[in-house]
N, C-alpha and C positions, 0 to 999 in steps of 0.2 A: 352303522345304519343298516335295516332289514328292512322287510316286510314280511308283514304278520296276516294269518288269517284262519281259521275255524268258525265248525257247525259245530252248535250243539242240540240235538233232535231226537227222535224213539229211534231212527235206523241212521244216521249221516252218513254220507257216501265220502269215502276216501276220496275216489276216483275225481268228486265236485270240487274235495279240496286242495287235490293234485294240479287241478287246472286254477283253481283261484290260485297258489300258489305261483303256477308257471306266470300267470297276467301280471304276477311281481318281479320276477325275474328281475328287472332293472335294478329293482331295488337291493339286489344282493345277487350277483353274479356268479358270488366263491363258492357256494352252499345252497343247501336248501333241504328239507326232510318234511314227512306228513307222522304225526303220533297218533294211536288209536286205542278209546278203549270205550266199551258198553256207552254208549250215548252218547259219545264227544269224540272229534277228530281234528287237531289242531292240526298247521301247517306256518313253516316257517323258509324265508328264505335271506342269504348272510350274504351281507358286507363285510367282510373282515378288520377291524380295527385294532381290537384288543385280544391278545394271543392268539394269536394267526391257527393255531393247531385246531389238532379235529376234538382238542376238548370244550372249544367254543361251543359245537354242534346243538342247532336248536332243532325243536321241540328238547329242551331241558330238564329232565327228572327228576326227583326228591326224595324219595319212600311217595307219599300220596299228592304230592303236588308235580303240575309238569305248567311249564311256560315257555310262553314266546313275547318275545321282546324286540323294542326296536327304539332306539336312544341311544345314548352314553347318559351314567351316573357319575361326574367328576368328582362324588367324595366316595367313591365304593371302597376306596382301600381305607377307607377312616371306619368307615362302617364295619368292614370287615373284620378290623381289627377290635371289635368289642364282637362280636359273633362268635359261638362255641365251634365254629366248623366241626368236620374237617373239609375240606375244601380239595375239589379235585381240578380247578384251571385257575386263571388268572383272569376271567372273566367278571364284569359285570355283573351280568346275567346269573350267575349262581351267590350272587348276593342279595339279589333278588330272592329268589329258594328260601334263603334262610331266613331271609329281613322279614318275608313273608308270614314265614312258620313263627317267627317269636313273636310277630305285632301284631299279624292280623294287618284289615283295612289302615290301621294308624303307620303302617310304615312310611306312607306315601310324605309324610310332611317331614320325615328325615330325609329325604332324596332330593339331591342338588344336583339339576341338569335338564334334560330334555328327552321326553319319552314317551311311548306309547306300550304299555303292553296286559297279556291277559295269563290269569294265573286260573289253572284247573284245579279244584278242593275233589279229587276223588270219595274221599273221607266225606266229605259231609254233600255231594255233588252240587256245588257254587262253584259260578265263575266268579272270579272278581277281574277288573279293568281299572282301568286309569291312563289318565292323560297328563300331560305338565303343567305347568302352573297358566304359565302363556299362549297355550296351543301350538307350541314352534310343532311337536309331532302330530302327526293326522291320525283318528282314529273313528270309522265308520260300522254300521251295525244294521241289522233290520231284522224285525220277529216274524218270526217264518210260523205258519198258518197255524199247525199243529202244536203251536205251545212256544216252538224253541227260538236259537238265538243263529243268527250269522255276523260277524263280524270281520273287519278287515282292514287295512292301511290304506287301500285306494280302492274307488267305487267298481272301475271295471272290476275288479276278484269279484264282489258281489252280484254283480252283472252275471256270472254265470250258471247262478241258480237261476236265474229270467230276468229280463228287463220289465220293471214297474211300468205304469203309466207316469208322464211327466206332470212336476206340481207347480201349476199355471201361476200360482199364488208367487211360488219362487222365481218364474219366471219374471214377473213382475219386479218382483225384492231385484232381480239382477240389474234391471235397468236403473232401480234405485242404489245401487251400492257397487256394482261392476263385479257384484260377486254374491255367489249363495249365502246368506247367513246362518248360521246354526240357531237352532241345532236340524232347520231343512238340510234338506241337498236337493236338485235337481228333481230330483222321483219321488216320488209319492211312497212313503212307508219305509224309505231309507232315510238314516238318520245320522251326522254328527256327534258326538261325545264331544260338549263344550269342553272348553280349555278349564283347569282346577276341578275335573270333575271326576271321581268314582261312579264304573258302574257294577253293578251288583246283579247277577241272576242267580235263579235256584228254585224249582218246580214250577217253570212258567212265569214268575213273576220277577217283573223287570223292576229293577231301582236306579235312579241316579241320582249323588248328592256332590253340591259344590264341598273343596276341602279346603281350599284357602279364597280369604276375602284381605287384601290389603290394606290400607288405614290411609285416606287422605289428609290424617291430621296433619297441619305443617306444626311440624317441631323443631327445622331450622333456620333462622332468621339471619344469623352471620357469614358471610362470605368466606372470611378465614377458617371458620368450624368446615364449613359445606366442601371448601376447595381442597383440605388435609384429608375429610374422610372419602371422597371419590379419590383421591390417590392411594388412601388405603385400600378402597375395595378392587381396584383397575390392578393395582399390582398384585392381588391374589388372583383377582378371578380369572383376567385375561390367560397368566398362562396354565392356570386350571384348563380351559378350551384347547389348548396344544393336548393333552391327554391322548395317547394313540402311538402304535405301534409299527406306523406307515407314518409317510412323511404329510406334513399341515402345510398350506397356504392361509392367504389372504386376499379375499378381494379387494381390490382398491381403486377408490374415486378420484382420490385426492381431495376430498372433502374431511370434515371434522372427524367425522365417524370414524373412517377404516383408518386414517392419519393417524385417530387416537390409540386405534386397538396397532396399526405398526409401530407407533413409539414405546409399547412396553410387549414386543416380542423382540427375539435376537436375530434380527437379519433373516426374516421371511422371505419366501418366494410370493412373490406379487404379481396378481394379474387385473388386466384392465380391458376393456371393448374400444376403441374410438370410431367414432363415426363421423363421417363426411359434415353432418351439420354442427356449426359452432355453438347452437342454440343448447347443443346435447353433450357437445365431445369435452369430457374427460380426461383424456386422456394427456394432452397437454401438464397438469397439474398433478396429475398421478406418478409421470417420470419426474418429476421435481421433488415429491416425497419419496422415491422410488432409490434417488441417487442421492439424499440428505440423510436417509437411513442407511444405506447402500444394502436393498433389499434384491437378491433375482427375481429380476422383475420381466414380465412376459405383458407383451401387449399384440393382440390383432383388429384386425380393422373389419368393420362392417358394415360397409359401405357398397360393397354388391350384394346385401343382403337380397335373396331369392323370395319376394313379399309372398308369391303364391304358395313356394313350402313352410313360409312362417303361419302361415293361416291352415294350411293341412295339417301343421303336426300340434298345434297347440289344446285342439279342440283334445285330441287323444291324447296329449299330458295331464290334461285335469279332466274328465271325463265330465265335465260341465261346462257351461260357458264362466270365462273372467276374463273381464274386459280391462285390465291393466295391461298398456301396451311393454312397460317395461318387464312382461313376461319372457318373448323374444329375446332381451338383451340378456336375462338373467339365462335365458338357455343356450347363449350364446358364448357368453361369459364361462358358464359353468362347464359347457362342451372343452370352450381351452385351459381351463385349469386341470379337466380329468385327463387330460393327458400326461399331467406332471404329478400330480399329487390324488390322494382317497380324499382328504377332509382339506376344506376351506371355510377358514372366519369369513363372517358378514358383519356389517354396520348395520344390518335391521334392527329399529327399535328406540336409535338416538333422537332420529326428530319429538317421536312423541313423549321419548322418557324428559327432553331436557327444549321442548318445546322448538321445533326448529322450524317449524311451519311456517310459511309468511304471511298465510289467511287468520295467524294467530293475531297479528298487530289489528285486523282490520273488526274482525267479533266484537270487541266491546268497543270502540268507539265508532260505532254505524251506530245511528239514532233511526228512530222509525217514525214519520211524520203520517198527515192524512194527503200530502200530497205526493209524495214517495207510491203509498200505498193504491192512490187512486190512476198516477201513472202507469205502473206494473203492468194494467191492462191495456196501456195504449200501443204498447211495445210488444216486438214479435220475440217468443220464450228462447231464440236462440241466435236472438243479438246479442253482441255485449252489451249493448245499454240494457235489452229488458232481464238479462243476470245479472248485472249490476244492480239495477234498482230492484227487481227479485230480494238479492241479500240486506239493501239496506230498507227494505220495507220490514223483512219480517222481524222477527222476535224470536229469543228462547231459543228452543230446539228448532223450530224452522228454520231461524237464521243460520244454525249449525249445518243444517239438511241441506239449507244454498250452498254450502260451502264444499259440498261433499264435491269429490273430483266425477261424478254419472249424471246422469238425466234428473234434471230438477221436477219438480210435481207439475208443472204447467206444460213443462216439455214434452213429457210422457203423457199427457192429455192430448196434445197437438200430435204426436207421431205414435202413438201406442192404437191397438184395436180396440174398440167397445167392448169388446169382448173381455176383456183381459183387466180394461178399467172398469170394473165394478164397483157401483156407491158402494163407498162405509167400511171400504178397506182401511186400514191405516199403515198409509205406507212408510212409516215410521215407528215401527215396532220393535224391530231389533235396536235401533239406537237409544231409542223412549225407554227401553229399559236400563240405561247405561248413562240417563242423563241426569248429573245428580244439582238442582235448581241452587241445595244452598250452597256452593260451594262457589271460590272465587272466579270469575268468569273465565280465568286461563286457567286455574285448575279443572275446572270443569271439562274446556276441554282437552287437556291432559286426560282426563279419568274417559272420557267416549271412546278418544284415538285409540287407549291402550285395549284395551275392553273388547271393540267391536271392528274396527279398522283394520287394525292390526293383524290381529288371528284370521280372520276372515278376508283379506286380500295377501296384506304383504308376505304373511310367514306363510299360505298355501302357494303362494308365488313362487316361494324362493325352494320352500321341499320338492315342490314336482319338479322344479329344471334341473335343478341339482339332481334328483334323484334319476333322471333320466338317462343322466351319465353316468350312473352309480358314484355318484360322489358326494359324502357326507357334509351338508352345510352347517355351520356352529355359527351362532350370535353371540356373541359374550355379554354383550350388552342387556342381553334380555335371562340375564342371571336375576332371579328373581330378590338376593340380595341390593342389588345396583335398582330393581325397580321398586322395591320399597325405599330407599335412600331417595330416588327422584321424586314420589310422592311427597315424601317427607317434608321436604324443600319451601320457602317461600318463593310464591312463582318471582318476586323479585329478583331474586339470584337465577332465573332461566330463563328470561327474559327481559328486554326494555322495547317494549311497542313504539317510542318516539324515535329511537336511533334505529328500528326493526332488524335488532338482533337479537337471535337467542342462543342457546347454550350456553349461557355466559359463564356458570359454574366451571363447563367445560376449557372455555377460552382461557379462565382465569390459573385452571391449572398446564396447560398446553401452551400460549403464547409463546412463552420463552422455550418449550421444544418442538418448535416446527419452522419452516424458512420465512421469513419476513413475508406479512402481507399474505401468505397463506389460506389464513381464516377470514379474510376482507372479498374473497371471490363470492358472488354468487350462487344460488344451490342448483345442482343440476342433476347428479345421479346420473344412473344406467339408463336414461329413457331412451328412445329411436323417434325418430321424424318419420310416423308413419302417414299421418295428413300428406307430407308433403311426396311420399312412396306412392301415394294413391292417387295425387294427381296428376304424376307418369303413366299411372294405370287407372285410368275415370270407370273404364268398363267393371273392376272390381268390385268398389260398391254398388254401382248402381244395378249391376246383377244382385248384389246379395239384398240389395235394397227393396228388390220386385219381389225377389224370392220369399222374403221377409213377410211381404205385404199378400201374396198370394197363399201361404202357409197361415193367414190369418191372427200375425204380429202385430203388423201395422197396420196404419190405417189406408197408406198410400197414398196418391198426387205426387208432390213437388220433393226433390230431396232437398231435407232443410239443409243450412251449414253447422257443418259439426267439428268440435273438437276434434285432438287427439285423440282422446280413447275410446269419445264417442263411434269414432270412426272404426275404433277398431273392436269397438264391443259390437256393432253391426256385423263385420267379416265373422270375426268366430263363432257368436252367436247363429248364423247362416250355416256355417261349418257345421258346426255342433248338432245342430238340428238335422241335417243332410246325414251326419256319420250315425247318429242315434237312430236312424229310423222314422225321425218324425215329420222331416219332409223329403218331399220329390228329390 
């Protein structure tokens, strides 16, 4: 795992890209170097995984090709092995070089893994880019006045050529999703690289085109087919993800997810968070698959967590506001596994590949009546009752949009500025495009989760805490094989809404390897009790709450009652805004 970054412009200043590099630093500790030649100045800085030596060393050269990268490709040695080399490391990264030089833009659909990176055509002066199929890597950009291009792994590096003005429109989008969509970010003229997507420059002129689209056809109907080939592909892929030359862990819940990816590794090291509340803690059922495996397994507690430094440092791991509270725990988590290991598997990607949602059961059997509908208004937008009846009023994508875990349309009416809610916005833009009507209503949403949710909360979630501690996170799960196979699927095999479980594919292959009663627990994750942190500490929101409302956010009066993450989308949001510049 690295971070990447270059200018390409009539003069780039080394010097801009020395310091966007330094803003990376996290992200690669071991290394780091700036390339320069007539018009272009890449920078690159390393996490060591694969050949530790100085023949890793990025900015990377070729005869007329030079890149920075930042991934692992788990089939490079397969590739490799059809490439004319000659080959001077054991890198990745100079598989890339060549994969480059024979395919052109088409290499990108032979690369199995997760990556970010930009390749310089001296030869013909084109950048070419690309991202992964999923978004698991981050990849940001913004065209600079005079023609050129800047790009980068994380926004602060771009930050240093000047901070944009902020884009109100995104700001908005955050209160609707708990997170910037792409391909915005935060500022105005800085941009995201969707996940599956190539980007292309060359004399000022910007391209980007998607290069994989998945097939929601369901092609499998049988259980016994479905349950033999996830054990086929679990048993390649998962220890394809061990790939590295430093030692792997695993995060682990003790849920399906990370259960599944420790039943087919050899006695991992395993780490876990537990926290004071039962609503949250994990960690109970973690040591239970911990010593069924008999994994080294590492657990610390979080239960003095320090609320006011989780709220200072978060705004500055993702240089925008995301209002997922199980940020913290993932930066918590990842803090104690970097102490023992570079790279750590995740279970990101189970729920929505093999549907584990519990708002799944409820989407298609909510009916929408004219008294449901006419109620909606009598009820205040941040009771349970008036979210409740919210979801089973609407229909379609709205009913999906109530469901979202942020600020529903009525709520963000009641607590947002006029300012901010402008008629004839559509604040359901980014999911409208991701919402496909013919398709079965659980696959459906399957195909949103993966799409828009996913890339845009949980896998930014889980790169910046991780990376924070310089240490490389892997999903195996979101092997883009394993997410065509869960397309695949009939949702009957991943779900039964009357018994409200899902995975079942999963269960049916796991039961008999995991401890009795296992898979019967409730889902819980990484989350923290920050509601209940907050109301140890009342003064926190209700400072961020004025602050909010005096920087001309909110509307102000009364503080409503708010969720978990509402809660905690208000603190960093306040943060964020205060660290940027943009308020007092």
């Amino acid at each position: 795992m690295c971070g990447i970054a270059g200018i390409i412009a009539n003069n780039p200043s080394r010097e801009t890209v020395e310091r966007m590099v330094d803003r990376l630093s996290h992200r690669g500790p071991d290394d780091s170097g700036t390339w320069e030649s007539p018009g272009v100045c890449l920078g690159h800085t390393r996490l060591s995984i694969l050949d530790l030596s100085s023949a890793g060393h990025q900015p990377m050269t070729k005869g007329h090709l030079t890149v920075v990268y930042n991934g692992e490709i788990y089939n490079f040695r397969e590739l490799r092995g059809d490439l004319p080399g000659p080959f001077a490391s054991e890198t990745d990264t100079e598989v890339l070089l060549h994969l480059y030089e024979r395919d052109g833009a088409d290499m990108v659909h032979k690369l199995r893994g997760m990556f970010a990176f930009s390749i310089w055509d001296a030869r013909e002066r084109r950048l070419f880019a690309a991202r992964d199929r999923l978004g698991i890597k981050p990849f940001f950009y913004r065209e600079l006045s005079e023609g050129g291009l800047a790009f980068a792994s994380e926004i602060k590096a771009l930050l240093e050529i000047g901070r944009p003005d902020m884009d109100t429109t995104a700001l908005r989008d955050f209160f609707s999703y708990k997170y910037v969509p792409h391909p915005k970010t935060i500022y105005r003229g800085m941009h995201r690289l969707p996940p599956a997507h190539t980007l292309s420059w060359a004399a000022g002129r910007l391209e980007t085109r998607r290069y994989w689209e998945p097939s929601a056809e369901t092609r499998i109907t049988d259980m016994g087919q479905a349950t033999e080939r996830l054990g086929e592909l679990l048993e390649q892929i998962v220890p394809e993800h061990t790939l590295s030359d430093v030692p792997v862990g695993l995060f682990l819940s003790g849920g399906i997810d990370s259960t599944t990816l420790a039943a087919h590794l050899d006695h991992p090291r395993t780490f876990t968070l537990a926290v004071e509340s039962a609503r949250f803690n994990e960690a109970p059922a973690a040591q239970l698959v911990a010593a069924y495996y008999g994994t080294e397994h590492v657990e610390e507690p979080a239960a003095a967590v320090d609320l006011a430094e989780a709220i200072a440092a978060i705004p500055r791991l993702y240089d925008e506001p995301l209002g997922d509270s199980a940020a913290w725990s993932a930066w918590l988590v990842s803090r104690m596994a970097a102490r023992h290991v570079k790279v750590a598997l995740t279970g990101e990607g189970g729920d929505e590949l093999f549907l584990g949602y519990r708002y799944y059961d409820k989407f298609p059997t909510y009916r929408s009546t004219a008294l449901r509908r006419a109620l909606v208004g009598l009820t205040s937008p941040f009771s349970r009752a008036g979210r409740s009846l919210g979801r089973r009023a609407a229909t379609g994508l709205e009913r999906y949009a109530a469901f979202l875990p942020a600020f529903t349309i009525r709520q963000k009416q009641a607590l947002l500025s006029p300012d901010l809610m402008v008629p004839d916005y559509d604040d359901l833009w980014h999911v409208r495009r991701f919402w496909r009507e013919g398709l079965d209503p659980l696959k459906r949403l399957q195909w949103a989760d993966l799409h828009a949710h996913l890339p845009g909360g949980l896998l930014t979630k889980v790169d910046r805490a991780s990376m924070a501690h310089s240490l490389e996170a892997r999903p195996p799960l979101l092997d883009h094989r394993l997410v065509e196979f869960a397309l695949s699927l009939d949702t009957g095999l991943l779900r039964d809404p009357e018994a409200g479980q899902g995975k079942l594919v999963v269960r049916d292959l796991m039961e008999s390897r995991v401890p009795t009663g296992l898979f019967d627990r409730p889902k819980k994750g990484f989350g923290l009790p920050i509601r209940e942190w907050v109301g140890r500490e009342p003064e926190l929101l209700q400072g961020a709450f004025d602050r909010l409302t005096k920087a001309g956010v909110l509307r102000g009066g009364s503080l409503p009652r708010l969720d978990n993450d509402q809660v905690w989308s208000l603190l960093v949001l306040d943060r964020w805004m205060k660290d940027a510049g943009f308020a007092a």
